[in-house]
Phi, psi and omega in degrees: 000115160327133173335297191289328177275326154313346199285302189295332202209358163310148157068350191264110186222082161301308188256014146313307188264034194099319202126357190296134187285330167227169251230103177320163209272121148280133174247088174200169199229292195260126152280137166292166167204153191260310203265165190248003176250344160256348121003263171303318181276358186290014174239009176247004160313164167198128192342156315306017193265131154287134190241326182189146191334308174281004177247001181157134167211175178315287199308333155297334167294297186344307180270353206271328193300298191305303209300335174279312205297311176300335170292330192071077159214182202290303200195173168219143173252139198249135179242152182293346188197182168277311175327291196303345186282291182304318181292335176302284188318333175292298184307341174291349178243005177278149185173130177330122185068021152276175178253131158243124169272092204263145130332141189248355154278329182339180195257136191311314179299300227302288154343273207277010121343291178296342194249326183233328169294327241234332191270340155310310200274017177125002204249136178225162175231143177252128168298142179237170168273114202300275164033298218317311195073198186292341170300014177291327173290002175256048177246329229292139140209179246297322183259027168274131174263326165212186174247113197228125163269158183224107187256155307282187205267157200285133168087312194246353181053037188282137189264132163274144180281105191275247206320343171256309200294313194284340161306321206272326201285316195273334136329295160270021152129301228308177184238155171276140170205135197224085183307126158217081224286310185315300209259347146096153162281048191238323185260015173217130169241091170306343190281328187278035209188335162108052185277156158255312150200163220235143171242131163253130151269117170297318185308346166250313190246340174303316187238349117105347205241015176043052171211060171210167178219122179196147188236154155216206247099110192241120194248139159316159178279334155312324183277337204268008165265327179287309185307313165284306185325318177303327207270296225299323203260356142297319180094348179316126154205148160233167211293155172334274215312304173305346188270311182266358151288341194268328175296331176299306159287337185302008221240299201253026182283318178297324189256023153267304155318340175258298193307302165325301156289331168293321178309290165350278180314292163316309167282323222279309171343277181290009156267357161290342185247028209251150142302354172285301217275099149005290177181161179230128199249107201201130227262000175258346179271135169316329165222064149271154169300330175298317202281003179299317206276336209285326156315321205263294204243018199244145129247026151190196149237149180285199166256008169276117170194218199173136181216179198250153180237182204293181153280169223196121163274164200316294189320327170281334185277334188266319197285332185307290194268302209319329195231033180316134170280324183233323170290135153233157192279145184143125181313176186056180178187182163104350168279212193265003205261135169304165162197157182200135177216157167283149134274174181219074181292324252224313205251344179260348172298117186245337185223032174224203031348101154289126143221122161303299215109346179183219188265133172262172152253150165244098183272129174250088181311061178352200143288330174273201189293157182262022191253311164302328175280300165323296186320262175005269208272016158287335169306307208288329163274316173335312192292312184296318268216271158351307195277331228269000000 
C-alpha cells in the first residue's frame, strides 16, 4: 500500500460502525457486562475490545491503530497533550538511580521535566551535544536506560545521526526515544532508523487545525507493554472529541505536509536573499549543517524552522513583528495559520553553546499563499529598517 492511501485507510474499520466512513466520537466512562464471569476478565481486556473509558474506546483504538500503522510500530498510545506523551514515555524508564541521556536541543518542558519531577524521583540526567552521533557512546553508562533525541531540535534544528546514537544506545542495554514531532509520521519513519519509541505532540500536523490538545507514543514490540502499563497506571487519556479530531487529521496529513514544505522551502529560500537576515536555518536548504544527514534519512520537511536577523534594538523588534498582516505570535505551530516569533535557544543550553549572531526567530509557514507571506514579512523588515 502506497503512502497516501495508508494515509486514507490506516485505523478505518466502516462495517464496525454501521458503515460510518469515519469511526464515531465514544463518549464513555462505565462499560457493561451481563455476567460475573465477564466481570472478573474485564480488566484483563485488551485493545480494541472495551474494559473502560480510560483504557480505551473504538475512537482511541481508531486513531492510535493509524498513527502506529504510519510510523510502522508495534501500538501506540494516545495522550492529552504532547508534554503528557513525553512524561508518559520518560516515566516508563524512570526508577531510582537510572541515568537518561537528553538532547541539549531539546524542547524546554522536555528539560524541565527532567531538572525536576524526574530529578525528585531519583533519576538524574545528563545533556549531550545533539552533534555527537555515535560518540554517544562515551556518555553511556551502566545504569542509562535511555537516550532521548529530538531530530531536528526544538528552535535550532540541528538534524541528529539516529542511526548511529541508536546503535551505540542499544549496544550498551539503553532504549532510544525520538520526539518527532517535526517531520511527523510521515517524513521520518523511526522504527526504520532503530528508534525504540517515537512521541508526537499530535496537536500540530497531526491534528493540523490548530484546535485540539494531543499525544502519542508509538512503541517497538519490545517496548509497548512496558509503555502501556505505564500510560494506564498513570491515568493518561485523552478526550474523545479531540481523539477524533486528531484521526480527522491524519485523513488530510500527506497533501498538507507537502504545501507546508513547498511553502516553507520557498520563504526559507527568500529570506536568504534578504540583508537584515544572517542565516536560515532550515534543514532542507542544501548548505544547512544539517542537510546531508536530513537528505539521507528524511523524505521531506515541514513548514517549521528559523532564522536569525542582525541585532536590533528592542523597540525595531517590536515595530517587527507588532504588525504583522498574516503571520501571528503564539505557542504551538504545525497548523494551517503562519506564525513567526523571537526566540532564545542560547538560555536553555547547558553543555553546547548557541550564538546566532543576532536575533533568532522562529517560523512556522501555513497554508496560505506563500506570495502573501513575502509581502507580510517584507512590511516587517521595512518596519524593522524604518525603527533601527
Amino acid at each position: 500500500m502506497k503512502e497516501d492511501t495508508k494515509i486514507v485507510r490506516a485505523g478505518r474499520h466502516p462495517a464496525q460502525h454501521g458503515g460510518a466512513v469515519n469511526t464515531p466520537v465514544y463518549h464513555v466512562s462505565t462499560v457493561l457486562v451481563d455476567t460475573l464471569e465477564e466481570l472478573e476478565g474485564l480488566r484483563q481486556r485488551k485493545p480494541p475490545v472495551m474494559a473502560y473509558g480510560r483504557r480505551g474506546t473504538p475512537t482511541s483504538h481508531a486513531f492510535e491503530e493509524a498513527v502506529a500503522e504510519l510510523e510502522g510500530g508495534a501500538g501506540c498510545v494516545s495522550f492529552p497533550s504532547g508534554l503528557a506523551a513525553i512524561s508518559g514515555a520518560l516515566l516508563t524508564y524512570a526508577e531510582t538511580g537510572a541515568h537518561f541521556l537528553i538532547s541539549d536541543s531539546a524542547y524546554g518542558p522536555t528539560r524541565r521535566l527532567c531538572d525536576t519531577l524526574l530529578k525528585r524521583l531519583g533519576v538524574t540526567t545528563d545533556y549531550y551535544d545533539p552533534l555527537i552521533g555515535g560518540d554517544i557512546a562515551n556518555l553511556i553508562k551502566d545504569n542509562t536506560k535511555i537516550v532521548f533525541t529530538e531530530s531536528p531540535g526544538s528552535l535550532t534544528f540541528e538534524v541528529q545521526d539516529i542511526p548511529a546514537i541508536a546503535a551505540a544506545a542499544h549496544e550498551r542495554g539503553a532504549k532510544v526515544l525520538m520526539d518527532n514531532t517535526w517531520a511527523s509520521p510521515i517524513y521520518f519513519k523511526p522504527f526504520d532508523h532503530g528508534v525504540d519509541l517515537s512521541i508526537q505532540a499530535a496537536t500540530k500536523y497531526i491534528v493540523g487545525h490548530s484546535d485540539a490538545m494531543l499525544g502519542t507514543v508509538t512503541a517497538n514490540e519490545e517496548c509497548l507493554e512496558a509503555l502501556q502499563e505505564t500510560t494506564y497506571s498513570m491515568g493518561f487519556a485523552a478526550g474523545p472529541d479531540d481523539l477524533y479530531l486528531g484521526t480527522r487529521g491524519i485523513r488530510t496529513i500527506g497533501v498538507r505536509l507537502r504545501q507546508h514544505m513547498e511553502s516553507g522551502l520557498n520563504v526559507a529560500r527568500w529570506l536568504q536573499s534578504r540583508p537584515e537576515v544572517v542565516r536560515v536555518i532550515h534543514p532542507g536548504l542544501p548548505n544547512d549543517p544539517g542537510h546531508a544527514l536530513w537528505q539521507r534519512d528524511f523524505t521531506g520537511a515541514s513548514g517549521l524552522f528559523a532564522f536569525v536577523i542582525k541585532s536590533c534594538p528592542r523597540a525595531a523588534l517590536e515595530a517587527m513583528v507588532n504588525h504583522f498582516k498574516y503571520f501571528g505570535m503564539g505557542a504551538s505551530w504545525g497548523g494551517y495559520e503562519s506564525l513567526c516569533m523571537p526566540t532564545s535557544p542560547e538560555k536553555m543550553r547547558t553543555v553546547t553553546t548557541w550564538e546566532p549572531g543576532g536575533q533568532c526567530m522562529r517560523i512556522h509557514v501555513g497554508l496560505e499563499d506563500v506570495d502573501d507571506l513575502i509581502e507580510d514579512l517584507s512590511s516587517a523588515f521595512d518596519r524593522l529598517n524604518a525603527a533601527m
